[in-house]
C-alpha positions, -999 to 999 in steps of 0.1 A, spaced: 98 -553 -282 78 -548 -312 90 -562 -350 106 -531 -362 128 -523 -329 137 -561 -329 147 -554 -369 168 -527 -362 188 -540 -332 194 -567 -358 204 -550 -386 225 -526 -364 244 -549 -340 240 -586 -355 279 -595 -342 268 -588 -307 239 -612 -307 260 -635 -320 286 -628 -294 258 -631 -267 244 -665 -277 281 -677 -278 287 -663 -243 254 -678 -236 259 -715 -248 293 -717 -229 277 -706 -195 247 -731 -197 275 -758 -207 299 -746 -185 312 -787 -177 322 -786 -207 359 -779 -195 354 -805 -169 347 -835 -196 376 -861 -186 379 -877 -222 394 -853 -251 372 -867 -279 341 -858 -261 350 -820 -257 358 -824 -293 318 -834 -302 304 -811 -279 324 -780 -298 312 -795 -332 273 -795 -319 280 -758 -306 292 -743 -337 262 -761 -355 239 -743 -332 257 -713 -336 258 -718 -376 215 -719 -370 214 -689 -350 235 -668 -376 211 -680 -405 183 -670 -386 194 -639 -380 204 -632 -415 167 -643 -426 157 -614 -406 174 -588 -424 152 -561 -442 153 -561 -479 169 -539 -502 147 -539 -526 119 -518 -541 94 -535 -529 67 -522 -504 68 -533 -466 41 -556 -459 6 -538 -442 17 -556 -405 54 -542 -408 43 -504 -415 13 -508 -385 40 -521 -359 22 -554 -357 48 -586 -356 40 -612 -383 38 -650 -378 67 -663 -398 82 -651 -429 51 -635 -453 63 -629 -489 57 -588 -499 46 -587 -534 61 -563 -557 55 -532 -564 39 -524 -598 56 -498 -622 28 -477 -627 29 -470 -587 70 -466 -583 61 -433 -602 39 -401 -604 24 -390 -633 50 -366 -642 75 -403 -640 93 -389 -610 101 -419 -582 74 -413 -554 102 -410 -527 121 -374 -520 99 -357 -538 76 -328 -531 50 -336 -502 24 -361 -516 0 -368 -490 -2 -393 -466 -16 -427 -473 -47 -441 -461 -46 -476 -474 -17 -490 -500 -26 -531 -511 5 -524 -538 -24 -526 -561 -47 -495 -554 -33 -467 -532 -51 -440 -517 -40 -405 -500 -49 -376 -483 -30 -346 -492 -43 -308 -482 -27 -269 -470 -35 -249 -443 -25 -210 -446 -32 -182 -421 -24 -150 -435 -26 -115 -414 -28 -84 -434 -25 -42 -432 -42 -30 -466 -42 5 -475 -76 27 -489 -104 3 -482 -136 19 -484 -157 23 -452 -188 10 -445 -220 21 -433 -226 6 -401 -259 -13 -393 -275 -6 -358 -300 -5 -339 -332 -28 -333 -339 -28 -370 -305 -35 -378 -305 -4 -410 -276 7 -431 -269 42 -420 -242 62 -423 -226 72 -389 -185 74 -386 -167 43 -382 -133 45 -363 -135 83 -366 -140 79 -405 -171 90 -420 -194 61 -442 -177 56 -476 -142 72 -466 -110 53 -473 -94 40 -444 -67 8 -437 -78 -24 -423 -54 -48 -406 -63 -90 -396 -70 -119 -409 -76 -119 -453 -82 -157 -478 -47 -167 -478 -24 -144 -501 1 -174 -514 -24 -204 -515 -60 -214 -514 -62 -235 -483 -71 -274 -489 -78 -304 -486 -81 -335 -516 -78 -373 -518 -62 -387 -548 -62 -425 -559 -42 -447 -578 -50 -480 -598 -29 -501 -610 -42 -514 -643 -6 -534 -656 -4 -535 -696 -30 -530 -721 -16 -539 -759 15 -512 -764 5 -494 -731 23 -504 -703 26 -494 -667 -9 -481 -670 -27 -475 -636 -63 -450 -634 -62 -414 -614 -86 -397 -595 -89 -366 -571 -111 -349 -552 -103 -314 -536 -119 -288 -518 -111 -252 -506 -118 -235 -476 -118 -199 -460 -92 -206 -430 -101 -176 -406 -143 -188 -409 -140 -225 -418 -166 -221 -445 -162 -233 -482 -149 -216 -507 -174 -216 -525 -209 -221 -510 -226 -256 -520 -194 -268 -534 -179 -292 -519 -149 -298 -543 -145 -268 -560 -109 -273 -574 -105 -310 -583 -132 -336 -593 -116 -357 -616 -108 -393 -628 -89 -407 -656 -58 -424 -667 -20 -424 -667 11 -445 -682 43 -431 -699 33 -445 -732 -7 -425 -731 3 -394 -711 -21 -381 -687 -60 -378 -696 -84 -368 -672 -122 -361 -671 -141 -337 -646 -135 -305 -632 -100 -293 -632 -75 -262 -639 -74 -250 -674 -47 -264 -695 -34 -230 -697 -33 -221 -664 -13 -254 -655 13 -237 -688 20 -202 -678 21 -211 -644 62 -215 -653 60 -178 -660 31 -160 -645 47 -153 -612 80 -164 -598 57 -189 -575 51 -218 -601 76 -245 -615 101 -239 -636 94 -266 -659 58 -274 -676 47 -305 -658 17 -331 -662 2 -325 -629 -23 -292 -620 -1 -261 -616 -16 -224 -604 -6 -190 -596 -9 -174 -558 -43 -170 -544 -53 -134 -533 -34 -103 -535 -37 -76 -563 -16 -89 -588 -29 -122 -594 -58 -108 -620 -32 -120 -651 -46 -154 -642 -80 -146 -658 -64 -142 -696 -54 -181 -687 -97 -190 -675 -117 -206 -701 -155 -217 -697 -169 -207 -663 -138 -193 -647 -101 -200 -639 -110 -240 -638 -126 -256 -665 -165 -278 -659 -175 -306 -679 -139 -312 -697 -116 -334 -710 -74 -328 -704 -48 -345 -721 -13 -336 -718 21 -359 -729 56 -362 -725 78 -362 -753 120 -375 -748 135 -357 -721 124 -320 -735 88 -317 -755 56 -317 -737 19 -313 -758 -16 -307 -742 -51 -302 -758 -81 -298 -735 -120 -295 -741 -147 -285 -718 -183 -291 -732 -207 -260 -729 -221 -253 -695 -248 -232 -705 -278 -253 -708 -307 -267 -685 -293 -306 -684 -260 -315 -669 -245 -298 -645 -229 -267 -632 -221 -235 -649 -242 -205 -647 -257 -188 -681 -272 -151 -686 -306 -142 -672 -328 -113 -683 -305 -96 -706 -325 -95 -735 -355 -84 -717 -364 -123 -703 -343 -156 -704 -324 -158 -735 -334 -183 -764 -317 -217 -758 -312 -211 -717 -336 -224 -692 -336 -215 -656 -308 -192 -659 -290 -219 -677 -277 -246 -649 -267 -273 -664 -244 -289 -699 -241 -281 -733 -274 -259 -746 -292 -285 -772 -287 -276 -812 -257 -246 -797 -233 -270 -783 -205 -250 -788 -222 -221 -765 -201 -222 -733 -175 -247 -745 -136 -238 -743 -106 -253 -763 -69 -248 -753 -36 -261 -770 -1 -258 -754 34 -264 -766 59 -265 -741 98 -271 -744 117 -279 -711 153 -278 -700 169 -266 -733 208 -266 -719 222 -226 -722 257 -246 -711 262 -253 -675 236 -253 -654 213 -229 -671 185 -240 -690 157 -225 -704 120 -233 -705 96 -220 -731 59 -224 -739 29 -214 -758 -9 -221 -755 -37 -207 -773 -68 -205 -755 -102 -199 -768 -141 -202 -755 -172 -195 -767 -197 -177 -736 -226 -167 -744 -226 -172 -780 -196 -147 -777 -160 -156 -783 -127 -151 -765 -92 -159 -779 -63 -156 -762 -25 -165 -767 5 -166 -739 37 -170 -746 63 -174 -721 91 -192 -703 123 -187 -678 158 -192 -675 171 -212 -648 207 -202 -635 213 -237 -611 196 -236 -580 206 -200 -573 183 -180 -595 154 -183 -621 138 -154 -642 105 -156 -658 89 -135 -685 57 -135 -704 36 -119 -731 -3 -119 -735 -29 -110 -761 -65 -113 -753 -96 -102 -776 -132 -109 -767 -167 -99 -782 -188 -77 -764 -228 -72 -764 -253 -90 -782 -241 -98 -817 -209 -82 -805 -232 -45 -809 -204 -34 -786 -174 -42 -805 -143 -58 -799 -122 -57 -761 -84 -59 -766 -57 -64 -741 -21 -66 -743 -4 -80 -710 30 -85 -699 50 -95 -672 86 -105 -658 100 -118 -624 126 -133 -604 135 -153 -574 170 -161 -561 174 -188 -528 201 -183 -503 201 -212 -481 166 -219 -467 152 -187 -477 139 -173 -510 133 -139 -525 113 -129 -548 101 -100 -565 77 -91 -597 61 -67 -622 30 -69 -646 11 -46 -671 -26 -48 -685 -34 -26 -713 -71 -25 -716 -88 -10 -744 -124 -7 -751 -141 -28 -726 -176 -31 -712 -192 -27 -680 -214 -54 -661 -248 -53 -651 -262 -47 -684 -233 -16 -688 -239 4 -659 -223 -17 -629 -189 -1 -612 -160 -29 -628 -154 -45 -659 -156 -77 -668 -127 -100 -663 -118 -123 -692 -127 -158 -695 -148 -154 -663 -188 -159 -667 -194 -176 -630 -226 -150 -632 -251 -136 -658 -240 -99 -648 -202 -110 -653 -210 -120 -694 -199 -101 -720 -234 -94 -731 -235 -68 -708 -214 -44 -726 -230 -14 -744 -215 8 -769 -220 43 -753 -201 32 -717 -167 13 -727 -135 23 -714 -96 21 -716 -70 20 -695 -36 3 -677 -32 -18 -646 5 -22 -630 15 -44 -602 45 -47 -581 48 -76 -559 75 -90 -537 82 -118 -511 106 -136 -484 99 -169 -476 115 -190 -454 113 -229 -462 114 -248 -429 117 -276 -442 96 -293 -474 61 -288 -459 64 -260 -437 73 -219 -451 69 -188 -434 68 -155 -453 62 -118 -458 53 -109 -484 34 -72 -502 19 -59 -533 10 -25 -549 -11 -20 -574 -22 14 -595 -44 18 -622 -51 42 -648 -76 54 -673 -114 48 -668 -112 11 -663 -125 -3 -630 -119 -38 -614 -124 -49 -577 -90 -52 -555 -80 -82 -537 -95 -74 -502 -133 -79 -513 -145 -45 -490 -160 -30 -518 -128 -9 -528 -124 -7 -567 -90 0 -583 -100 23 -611 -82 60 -625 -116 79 -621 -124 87 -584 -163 82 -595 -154 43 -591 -127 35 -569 -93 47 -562 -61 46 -578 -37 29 -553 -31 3 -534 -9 -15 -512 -12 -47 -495 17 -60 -466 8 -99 -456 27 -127 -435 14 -160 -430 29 -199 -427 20 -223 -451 18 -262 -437 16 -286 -466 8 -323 -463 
């Protein structure tokens, strides 16, 4: 019987052990009736209930704890222990996550590969298959043949660069599928800060239906981060990680995110034609920010503050980040092989993004309804060209019934060298809902980009525009735009979903999305099959609508 079976039993039934070793001690003495002298019988009862006094001790000794502490490493293997071995106590910094929520009920965290009640460290990731049927996809020409050549010849009955539905597997439309490792330090008390413990994470992304990366050469493409944590500092962190913003408007983006502004990493859903909002929250390279520094606190019960940094990404030393190449006739002054690599030397601020966010949580409407409200201003420099934005948003929260979220964007960014091209501004808003009946959840959502006056990539003359904050590739800058081909234009998205939550790590859902665009703006849609969403039929087509279902496992 191994140590926790034994500890059970114990715990569960302790009068009938007792009762056994009683009807036990009478058999073995059974001549005890049969002792001729009364005083005799008298001794021999006293010695029994001495023995039987021992034996209850003993099994009291074996009782679990009910404290906080950790079991010891040999009670959580299964592996009895050799006598009584005293379980140290669990630090303070490692009773709580950074967000100073108890590490027990909570959302999934992982599981734990090693846990000394000094450093811990976990394994945490999500898997998501997703099947989709996605309207106006644009047909390929098919390549054939011994020389394997583009030509167009009908596919499925349609002719090369008709429109036509596709239906299988798509990158997951709810969540980028994962897997990370984070670790935990405890560090005790420095001077005023106490319960102070160092963070880290690592996490990757991968394509579910292929197995390959996300991103090719990248290993962890969404988290590479350490830092530090206590109630008293807040949460600071160094490395690659979401913008500040993007971890803010999360509460109001979609109906998908918390409802309150939290210290940990946040995001919005992962692939469907909705989700380009998320751009006005990028800074630096893309959505995630290289090379930075994140600080956000806790304030009382209510006020949160963050400020974040990343340093510029555009020069030859360092690392990551891509720069422009070739579009000023050759590499541009101050960038060296296409710029890979930190801050450009005597232009530091080239490439570099600041963000500030004010967030107020739980403000009590009576009852149970609160509300949750935030700003952040966001604002980087690419390519010696700035982009500003500010967000502004929040939800209501009526109990655990239903929540609805709303949210209000302005974005302007220079265009062309010296801004030749003038000035790109957007207005976006947005507003959703979700209410939960028992296990299941519905949601549905609406949001609005007004686009005026924005360039083209590849030096003007490509088929999209640029998306905001995003500069992952020289023909994705800014500099790109010309003058004589801007354009202006709206993008509407409506998007809805069921989900059904198994139980905390497990959801399956259905869940679609249409999107239509007007004007002579141009962007790619969701699918990645060369279909553009644009109001002139020279670049893509108009509408769209996406149906997926999936399963989401979290651990």
């Amino acid at each position: 019987m191994c140590t926790s079976t034994f500890m059970s039993l114990s715990n569960k039934r302790p009068n009938y052990i007792l009762r056994a070793a009683i009807a036990g001690l009478f058999i073995v003495n059974s001549n005890l009736v049969q002792a001729d002298d009364l005083a005799d019988l008298k001794a021999q009862v006293e010695r029994q209930n001495q023995k039987i006094q021992e034996l209850q001790k003993l099994l009291e000794n074996l009782k679990p704890t009910t404290s906080n502490s950790a079991p010891s490493a040999s009670a959580a293997s299964g592996v009895a222990s050799v006598g009584p071995t005293p379980v140290a106590a669990v630090p303070e910094s490692l009773r709580l996550d950074q967000d100073g929520t108890a590490i027990i009920n909570q959302y999934p965290d992982g599981l734990t590969l090693f846990d000394n009640n000094k450093t811990r460290l976990k394994i945490y990731g999500l898997v998501e298959p997703t099947l989709s049927h996605v309207t106006q996809q644009k047909v390929a020409s098919i390549p054939y043949g011994k020389t394997g050549s583009l030509v167009s010849i009908s596919a499925d009955g349609q002719p090369a660069s008709a429109r036509a539905t596709t239906f299988g597997f798509q990158t997951s439309w709810f969540s980028g599928n994962r897997l990370g490792f984070s670790f935990e330090h405890d560090l005790g008390s420095v001077g005023a800060v106490s319960s102070l413990k160092a963070i880290a994470q690592l996490e990757s992304e991968f394509e579910l239906p292929t197995g390959s990366l996300d991103t090719s050469n990248t290993l962890f493409k969404r988290d590479a981060w350490a830092g530090f944590y206590s109630p008293d500092l807040g949460r600071i962190t160094f490395g690659r990680q979401n913008t500040l913003t993007r971890d803010v408007t999360q509460t109001w983006g979609d109906p998908y995110g918390t409802a309150e502004v939290v210290l940990r990493e946040g995001g919005y859903t992962n692939v469907n034609n909705f989700k380009q909002l998320v751009y006005y929250s990028g800074g630096g390279p893309s959505a995630a920010l290289d090379s930075a520094v994140v600080w956000k606190k806790k304030f009382g019960d209510h006020w949160l503050i963050g400020l974040a940094h990343s340093f510029g990404f555009q020069g030859s030393g360092g690392s990551g980040g891509l720069g422009p190449s070739g579009l000023y006739g050759a590499i541009a002054p101050g960038y060296a092989s296409a710029g890979q690599g930190g801050p450009v030397p005597g232009d530091s601020s080239n490439g570099a993004t600041n963000e500030a966010s004010l967030a107020y949580n739980g403000l009590s409407l009576g009852g149970d309804t609160k509300l949750n409200a935030n700003y952040s201003y966001n604002s980087a420099t690419i390519d010696d060209l700035k982009q500003t934005a500010n967000l502004i948003g929040g939800n209501i929260v009526f109990g655990p019934l239903l929540r609805l979220n709303a949210g209000y964007i302005t974005y302007t960014a220079e265009q062309g060298p010296h801004n030749s091209a003038g000035n790109r501004t957007d207005k976006a808003s947005t507003i959703s809902s979700s209410v939960n009946v028992g296990q299941t959840s519905f949601s549905l959502g609406f949001n609005e980009m007004n686009i005026n006056n924005a360039g083209f990539g590849s030096g003007g003359k490509g088929s999209t525009i640029m998306n905001p904050f995003v500069a992952i590739a020289p023909n994705q800058s800014m500099l790109n735009a010309v003058r004589s081909n801007l354009a202006s234009g709206h993008k509407k998205a409506v998007y809805g979903a069921i989900v059904y939550h198994w139980d905390n790590q497990t959801d399956l859902y259905i869940a679609s999305d249409y999107a239509k665009v007007d004007g002579g703006i141009s962007m790619g849609d969701a699918a990645h099959n060369g279909t553009n969403l644009s109001g002139n039929p020279a670049l893509g087509v108009a509408r769209e609508v996406e149906i997926a279902t999936g399963v989401r496992f979290k651990f």
